[in-house]
C-alpha positions as CSV (number, residue, x, y, z in Angstrom):
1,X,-14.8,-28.3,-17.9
2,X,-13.6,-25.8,-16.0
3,X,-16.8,-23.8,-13.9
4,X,-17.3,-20.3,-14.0
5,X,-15.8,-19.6,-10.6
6,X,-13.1,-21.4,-11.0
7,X,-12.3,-19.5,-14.3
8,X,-12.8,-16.1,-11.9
9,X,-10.4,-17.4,-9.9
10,X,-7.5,-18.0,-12.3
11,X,-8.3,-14.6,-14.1
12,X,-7.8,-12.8,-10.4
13,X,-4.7,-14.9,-9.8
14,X,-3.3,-13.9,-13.8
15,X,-4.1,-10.5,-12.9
16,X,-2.7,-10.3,-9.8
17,X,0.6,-11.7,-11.2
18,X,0.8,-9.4,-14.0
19,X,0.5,-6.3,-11.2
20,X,3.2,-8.0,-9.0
21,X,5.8,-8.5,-12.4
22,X,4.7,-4.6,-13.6
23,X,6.1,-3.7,-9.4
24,X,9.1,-5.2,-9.7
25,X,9.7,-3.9,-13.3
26,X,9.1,-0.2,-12.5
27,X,11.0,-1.0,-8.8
28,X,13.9,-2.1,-10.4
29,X,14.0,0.3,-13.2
30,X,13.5,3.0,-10.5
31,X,16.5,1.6,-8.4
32,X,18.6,1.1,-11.3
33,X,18.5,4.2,-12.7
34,X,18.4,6.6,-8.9
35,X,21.1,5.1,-6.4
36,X,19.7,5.9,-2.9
37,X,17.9,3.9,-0.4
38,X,20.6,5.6,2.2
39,X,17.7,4.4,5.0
40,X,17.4,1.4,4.2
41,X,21.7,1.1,3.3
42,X,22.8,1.0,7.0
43,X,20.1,-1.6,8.4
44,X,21.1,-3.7,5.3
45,X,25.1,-3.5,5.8
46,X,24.4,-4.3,9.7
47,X,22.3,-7.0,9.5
48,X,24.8,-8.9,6.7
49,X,28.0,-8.2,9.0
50,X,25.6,-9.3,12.2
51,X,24.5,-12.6,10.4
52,X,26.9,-13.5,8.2
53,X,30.0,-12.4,10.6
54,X,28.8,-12.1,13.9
55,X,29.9,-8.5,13.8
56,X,28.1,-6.2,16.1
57,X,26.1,-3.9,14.0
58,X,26.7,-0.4,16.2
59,X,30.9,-1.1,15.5
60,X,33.3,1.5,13.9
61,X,33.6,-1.5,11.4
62,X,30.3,-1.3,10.0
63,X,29.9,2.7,10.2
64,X,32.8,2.7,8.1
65,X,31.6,0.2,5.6
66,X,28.5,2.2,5.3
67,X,30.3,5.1,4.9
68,X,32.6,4.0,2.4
69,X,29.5,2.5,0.4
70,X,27.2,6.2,0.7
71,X,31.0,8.8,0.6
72,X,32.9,6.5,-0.9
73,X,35.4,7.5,2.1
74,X,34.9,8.1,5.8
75,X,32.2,10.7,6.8
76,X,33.8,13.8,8.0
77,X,32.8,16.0,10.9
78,X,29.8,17.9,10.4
79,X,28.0,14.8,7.8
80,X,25.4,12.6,8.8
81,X,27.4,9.7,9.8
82,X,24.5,7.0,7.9
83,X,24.9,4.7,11.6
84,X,22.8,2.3,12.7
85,X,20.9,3.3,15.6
86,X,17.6,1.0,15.9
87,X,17.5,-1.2,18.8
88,X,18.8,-4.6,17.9
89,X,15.6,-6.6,17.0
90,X,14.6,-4.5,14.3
91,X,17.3,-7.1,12.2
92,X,14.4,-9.5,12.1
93,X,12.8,-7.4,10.0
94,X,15.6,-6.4,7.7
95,X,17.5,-9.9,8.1
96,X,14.8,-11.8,4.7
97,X,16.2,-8.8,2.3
98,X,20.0,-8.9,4.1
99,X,19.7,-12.3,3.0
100,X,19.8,-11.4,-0.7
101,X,23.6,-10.4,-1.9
102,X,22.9,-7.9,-4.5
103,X,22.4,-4.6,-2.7
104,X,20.2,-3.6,-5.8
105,X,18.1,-6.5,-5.8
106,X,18.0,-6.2,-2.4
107,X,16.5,-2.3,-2.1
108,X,13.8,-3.4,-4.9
109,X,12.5,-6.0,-2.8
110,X,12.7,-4.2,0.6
111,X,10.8,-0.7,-1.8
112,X,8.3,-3.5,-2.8
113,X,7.4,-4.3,0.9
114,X,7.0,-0.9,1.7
115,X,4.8,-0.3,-1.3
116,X,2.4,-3.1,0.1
117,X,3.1,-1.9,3.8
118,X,1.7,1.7,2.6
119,X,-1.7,0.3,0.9
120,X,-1.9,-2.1,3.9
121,X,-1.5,1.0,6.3
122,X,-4.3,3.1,4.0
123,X,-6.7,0.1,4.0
124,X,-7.0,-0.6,7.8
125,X,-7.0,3.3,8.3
126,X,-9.9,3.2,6.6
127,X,-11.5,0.0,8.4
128,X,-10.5,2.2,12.1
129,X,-12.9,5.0,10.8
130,X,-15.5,3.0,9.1
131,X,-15.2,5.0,6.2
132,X,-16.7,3.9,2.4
133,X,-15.5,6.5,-0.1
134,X,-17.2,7.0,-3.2
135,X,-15.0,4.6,-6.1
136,X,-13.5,7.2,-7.5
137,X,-12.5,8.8,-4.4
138,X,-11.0,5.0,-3.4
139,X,-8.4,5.2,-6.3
140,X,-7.3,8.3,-5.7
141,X,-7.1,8.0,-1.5
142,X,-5.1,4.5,-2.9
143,X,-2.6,7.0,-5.2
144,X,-2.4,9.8,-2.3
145,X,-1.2,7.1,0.0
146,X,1.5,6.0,-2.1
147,X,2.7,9.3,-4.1
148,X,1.4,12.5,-1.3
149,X,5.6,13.5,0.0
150,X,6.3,12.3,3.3
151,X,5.4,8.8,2.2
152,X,7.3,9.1,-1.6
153,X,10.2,10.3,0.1
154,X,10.5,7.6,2.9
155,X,9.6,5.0,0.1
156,X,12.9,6.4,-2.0
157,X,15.0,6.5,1.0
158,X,14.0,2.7,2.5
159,X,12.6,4.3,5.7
160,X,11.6,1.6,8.1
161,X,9.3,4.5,9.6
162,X,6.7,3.3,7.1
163,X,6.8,0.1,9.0
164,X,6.2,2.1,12.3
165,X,2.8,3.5,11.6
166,X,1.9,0.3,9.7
167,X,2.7,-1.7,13.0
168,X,0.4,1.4,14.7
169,X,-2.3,0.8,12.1
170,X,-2.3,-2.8,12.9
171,X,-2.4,-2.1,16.8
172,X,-5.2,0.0,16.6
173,X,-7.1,-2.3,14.0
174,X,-6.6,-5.1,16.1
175,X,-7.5,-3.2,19.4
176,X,-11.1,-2.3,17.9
177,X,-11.3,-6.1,16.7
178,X,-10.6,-6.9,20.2
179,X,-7.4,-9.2,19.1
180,X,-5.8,-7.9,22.2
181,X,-2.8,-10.5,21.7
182,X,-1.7,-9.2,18.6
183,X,-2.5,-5.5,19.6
184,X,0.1,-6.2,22.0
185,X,2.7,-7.5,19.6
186,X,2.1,-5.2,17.1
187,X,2.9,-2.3,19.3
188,X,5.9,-3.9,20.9
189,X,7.1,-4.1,16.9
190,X,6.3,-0.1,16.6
191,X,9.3,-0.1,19.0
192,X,11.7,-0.3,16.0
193,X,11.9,4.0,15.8
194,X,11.4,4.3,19.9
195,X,11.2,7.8,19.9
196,X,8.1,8.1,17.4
197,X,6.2,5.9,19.3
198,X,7.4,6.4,22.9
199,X,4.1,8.6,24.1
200,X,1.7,6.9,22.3
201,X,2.6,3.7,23.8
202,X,2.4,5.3,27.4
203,X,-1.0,6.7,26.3
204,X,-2.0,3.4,25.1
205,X,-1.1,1.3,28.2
206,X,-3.0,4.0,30.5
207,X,-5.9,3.4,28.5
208,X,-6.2,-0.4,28.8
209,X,-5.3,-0.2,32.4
210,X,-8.2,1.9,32.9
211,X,-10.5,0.1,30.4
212,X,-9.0,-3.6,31.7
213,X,-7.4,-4.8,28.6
214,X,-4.8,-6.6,30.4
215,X,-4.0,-8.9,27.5
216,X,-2.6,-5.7,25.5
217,X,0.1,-4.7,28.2
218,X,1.0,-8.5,29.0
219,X,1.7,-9.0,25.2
220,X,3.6,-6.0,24.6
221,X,5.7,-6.4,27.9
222,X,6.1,-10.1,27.0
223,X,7.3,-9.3,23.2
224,X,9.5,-6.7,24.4
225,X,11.3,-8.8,27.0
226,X,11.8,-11.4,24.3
227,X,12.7,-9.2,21.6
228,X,15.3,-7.9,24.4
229,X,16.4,-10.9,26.0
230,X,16.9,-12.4,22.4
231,X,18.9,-9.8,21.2
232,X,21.1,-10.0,24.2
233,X,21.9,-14.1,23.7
234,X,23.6,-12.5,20.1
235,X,25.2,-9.3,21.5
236,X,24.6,-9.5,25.6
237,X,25.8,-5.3,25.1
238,X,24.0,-4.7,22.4
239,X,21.4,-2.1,24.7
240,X,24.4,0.2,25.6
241,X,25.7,-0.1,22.5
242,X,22.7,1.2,21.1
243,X,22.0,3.4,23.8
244,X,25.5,5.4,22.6
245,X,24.2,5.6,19.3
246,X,21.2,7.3,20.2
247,X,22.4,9.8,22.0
248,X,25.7,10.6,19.2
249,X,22.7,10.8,17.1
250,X,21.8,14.4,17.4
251,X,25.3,15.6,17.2
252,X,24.9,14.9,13.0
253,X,22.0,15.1,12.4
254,X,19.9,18.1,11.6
255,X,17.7,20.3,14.0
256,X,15.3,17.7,15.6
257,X,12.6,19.5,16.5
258,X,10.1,22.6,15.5
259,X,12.0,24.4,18.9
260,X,15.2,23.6,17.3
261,X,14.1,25.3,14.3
262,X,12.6,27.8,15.6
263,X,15.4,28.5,18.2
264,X,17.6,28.5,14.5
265,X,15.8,31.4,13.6
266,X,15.7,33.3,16.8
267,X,19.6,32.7,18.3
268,X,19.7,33.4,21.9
269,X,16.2,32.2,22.6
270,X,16.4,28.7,21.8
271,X,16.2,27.3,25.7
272,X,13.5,29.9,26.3
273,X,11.4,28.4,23.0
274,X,12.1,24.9,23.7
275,X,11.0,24.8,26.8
276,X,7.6,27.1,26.4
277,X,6.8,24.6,23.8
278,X,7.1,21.5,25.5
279,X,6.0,22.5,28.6
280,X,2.5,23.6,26.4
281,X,2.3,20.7,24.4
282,X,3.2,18.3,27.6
283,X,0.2,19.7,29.2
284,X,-2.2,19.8,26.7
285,X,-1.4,16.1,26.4
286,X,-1.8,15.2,29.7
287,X,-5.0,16.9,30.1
288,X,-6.3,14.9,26.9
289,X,-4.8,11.9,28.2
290,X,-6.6,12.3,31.7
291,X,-9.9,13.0,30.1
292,X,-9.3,9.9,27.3
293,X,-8.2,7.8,30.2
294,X,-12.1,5.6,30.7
295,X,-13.6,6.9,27.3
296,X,-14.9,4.4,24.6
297,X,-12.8,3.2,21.9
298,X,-13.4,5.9,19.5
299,X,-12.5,8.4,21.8
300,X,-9.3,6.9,22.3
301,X,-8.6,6.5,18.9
302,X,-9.2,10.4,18.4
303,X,-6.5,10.9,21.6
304,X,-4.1,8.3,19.9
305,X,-4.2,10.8,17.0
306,X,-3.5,14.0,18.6
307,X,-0.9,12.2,20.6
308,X,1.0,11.0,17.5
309,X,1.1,14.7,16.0
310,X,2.5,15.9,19.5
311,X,5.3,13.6,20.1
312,X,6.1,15.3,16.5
313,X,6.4,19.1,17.8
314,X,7.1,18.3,21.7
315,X,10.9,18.0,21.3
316,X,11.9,14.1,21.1
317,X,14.4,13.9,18.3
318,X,12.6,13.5,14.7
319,X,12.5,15.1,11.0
320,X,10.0,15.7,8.7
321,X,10.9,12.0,7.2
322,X,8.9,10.5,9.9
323,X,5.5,12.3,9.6
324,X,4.0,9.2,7.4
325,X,2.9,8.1,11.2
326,X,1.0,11.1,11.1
327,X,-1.1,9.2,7.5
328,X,-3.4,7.6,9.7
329,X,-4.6,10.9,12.0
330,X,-4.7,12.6,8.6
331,X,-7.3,10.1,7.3
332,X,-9.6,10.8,10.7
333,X,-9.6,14.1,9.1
334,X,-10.5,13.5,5.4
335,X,-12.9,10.6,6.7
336,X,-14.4,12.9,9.1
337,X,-15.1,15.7,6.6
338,X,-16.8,13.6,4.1
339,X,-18.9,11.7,6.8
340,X,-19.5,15.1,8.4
341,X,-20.5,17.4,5.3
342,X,-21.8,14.5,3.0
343,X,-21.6,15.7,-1.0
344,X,-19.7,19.1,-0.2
345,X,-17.8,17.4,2.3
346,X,-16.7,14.4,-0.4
347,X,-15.1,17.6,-2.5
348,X,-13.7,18.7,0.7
349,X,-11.8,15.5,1.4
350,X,-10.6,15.6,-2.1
351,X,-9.8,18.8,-1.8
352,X,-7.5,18.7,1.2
353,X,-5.5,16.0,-0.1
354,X,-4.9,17.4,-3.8
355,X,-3.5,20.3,-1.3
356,X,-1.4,18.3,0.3
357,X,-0.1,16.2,-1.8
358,X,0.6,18.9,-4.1
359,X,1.4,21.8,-1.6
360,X,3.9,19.5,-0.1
361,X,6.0,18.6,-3.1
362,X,6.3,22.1,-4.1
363,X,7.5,23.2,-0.6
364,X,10.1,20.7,-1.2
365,X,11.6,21.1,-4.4
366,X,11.3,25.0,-4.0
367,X,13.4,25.0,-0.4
368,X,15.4,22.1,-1.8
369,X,19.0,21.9,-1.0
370,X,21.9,19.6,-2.2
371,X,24.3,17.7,0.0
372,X,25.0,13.8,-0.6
373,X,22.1,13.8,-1.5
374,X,18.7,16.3,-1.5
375,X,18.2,17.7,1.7
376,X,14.6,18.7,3.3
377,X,14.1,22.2,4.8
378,X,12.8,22.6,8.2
379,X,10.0,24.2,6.5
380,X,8.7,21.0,6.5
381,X,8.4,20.4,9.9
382,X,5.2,22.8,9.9
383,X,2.5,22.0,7.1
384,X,1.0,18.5,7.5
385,X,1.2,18.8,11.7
386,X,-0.8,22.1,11.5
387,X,-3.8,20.8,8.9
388,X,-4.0,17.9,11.0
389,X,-3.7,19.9,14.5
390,X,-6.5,22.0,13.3
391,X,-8.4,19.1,11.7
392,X,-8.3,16.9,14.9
393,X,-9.3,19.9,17.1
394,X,-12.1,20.8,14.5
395,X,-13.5,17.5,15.2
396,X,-13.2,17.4,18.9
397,X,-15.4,20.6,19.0
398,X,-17.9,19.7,16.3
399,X,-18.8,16.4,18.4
400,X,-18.4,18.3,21.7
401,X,-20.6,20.9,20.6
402,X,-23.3,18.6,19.2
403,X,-23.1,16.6,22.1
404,X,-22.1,13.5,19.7
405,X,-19.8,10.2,20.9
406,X,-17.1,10.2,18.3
407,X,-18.0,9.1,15.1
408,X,-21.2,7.0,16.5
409,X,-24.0,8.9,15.0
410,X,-22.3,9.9,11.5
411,X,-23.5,7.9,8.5
């Protein structure tokens, strides 16, 4: 006879299957039907010639065979030259899927982690901020996360920068659950896109040296020496190959920066721009890192924020296809204004993210244009940064002004 909570439990475990085989289904009809992946390609050709041939994956070998696969012929001068330029230990996170021959069947499983990486990310930003949305508001937060553009697109492509602000998702998770270990090998994971994460893990490290969290930096400077060291026992070159990958990087790529854009737009003053916004944004960041330095957790979380959207506009090399790190400072937002303005500010959540989830799939397909394949226009590089600049800023002076710790007092 089987009981009534067993019988729960094998309905849950039926439905759950039938979700997973309706995932793969529409994955690999997707991926059948729209070749792509081009971010996910390189990482996949690498780590096949690293494992299964011991070929370094920075060599003129493998660009070529990446080439050949994307062109079908060598990239000329002026193309994005589809290289691998993560540091060497990001293979152990692409090696399970290298491990699977069929390049389709490979991108469908790798879209499939992502998909689950995504929700995971949307569910722990939602534990940080100790925010309960109304049901309905829960499904579609849940659909946003998935479907808004910046996360769409990188889902499409195979961008492992989905992975980067799930890794920062689960450092600051784990930081507020005082799991200080895995804090710090979390955030020595986020290292897999070094110069999205580069500040914030400056800001972070301050922040438990101030506030004593030794355990955090031990971890992270443990994981990265063996992450390092363990790379080098494979290729003992592999840092100065990599480090001549980065820097060839910006040579094919497109502008890198809002300054660079900007400086696009106005020829002749693109020094001038670059460095008046820097130097503004540098400072700004300092002063809220000084300030942040021996707050409380919450306040810290609000600094990690604004320090994720700067490293976006302060001039390190990035493109619009890496603002999903900026999901999680978009959800202090959203959070904040339904917490803040209770019924009215419910609508307003709902609201903003109709806005952008809509505003930003327009902007794309109406500046589209068409290379290998659908280019992004530096348009993008301003929407999402400035609703959340203003957002983040919005907050900081509501609490300031009401003489509030962050979040503490808001049901």
């Amino acid at each position: 006879m089987v009981s009534r909570k067993q019988l729960n439990w094998i309905m849950i475990i039926v439905l759950m299957a039938v979700v997973f085989g309706g995932l793969v289904w529409v994955n690999y009809q997707f991926a059948n039907n729209n070749p792509g992946g081009n971010d996910f390609l390189p990482h996949y050709v690498g780590a096949r010639a690293l494992i299964f041939e011991g070929v370094s994956p920075y060599s003129e070998e493998v660009a070529l065979e990446i080439q050949n696969l994307v062109f079908g012929r060598q990239a000329i001068p002026g193309e994005n030259e589809t290289r691998v330029v993560y540091p060497l230990y990001s293979i152990l996170l692409f090696a399970p899927f290298a491990l699977i021959g069929d390049y389709l069947l490979a991108r469908v499983a790798w879209m499939i982690f992502l998909e689950i990486s995504l929700i995971i990310t949307a569910f722990m930003a939602l534990k940080l901020f100790e925010w309960k949305p109304r049901l309905t508001m829960l499904g579609f937060y849940y659909l946003f996360s998935i479907f808004w553009y910046h996360a769409f697109r990188s889902l499409i492509n195979g961008n492992a920068v989905i992975l980067v602000g799930l890794m920062l998702a689960g450092t600051l998770y784990a930081i507020k659950a005082e799991k200080d270990k895995i804090a710090g090998l979390f955030l020595a994971f986020s290292t897999i896109k070094p110069n999205l994460v580069i500040l914030v893990i400056i800001f972070i490290l301050i922040w438990c040296l101030y506030q004593k969290r030794m355990q955090i930096i031990m971890w992270f400077f443990g994981s990265m020496v063996v992450l390092t060291l363990g790379g080098m026992l494979v290729i003992p070159n592999w840092i100065l190959q990599n480090i001549w990958e980065i820097l060839n990087y910006p040579a094919y790529n497109p502008a890198g920066s809002i300054a660079d854009v900007i400086g696009n737009w106005f020829p002749g003053m693109g020094s001038i721009i670059k460095w008046m916004i820097s130097g503004s944004l540098g400072l700004l960041l300092v002063y809220e890192w000084w300030i942040a330095r021996k707050q409380g957790f919450h306040w810290f979380l609000w600094t990690v924020c604004i320090t994720l959207l700067i490293s976006q506009w302060i001039g390190i090399q990035t493109d619009p296809g890496n603002f999903i790190v900026l999901f999680t400072p978009f959800v202090m937002v959203i959070a904040f204004l339904d917490k803040r303005w209770n019924k009215f500010g419910s609508a307003a959540a709902v609201i903003l993210m109709v806005i952008v989830l809509t505003g930003l799939w327009i902007l794309f397909i109406t500046t589209l244009n068409y290379d290998y394949q659908p280019a992004q226009s530096p348009l993008l590089y301003f929407p999402l940064p400035g609703i959340v600049l203003i957002g983040l800023y919005w907050i900081k002076w509501w609490v300031t002004d009401s003489k509030q710790i962050l979040w503490s007092d808001i049901a």
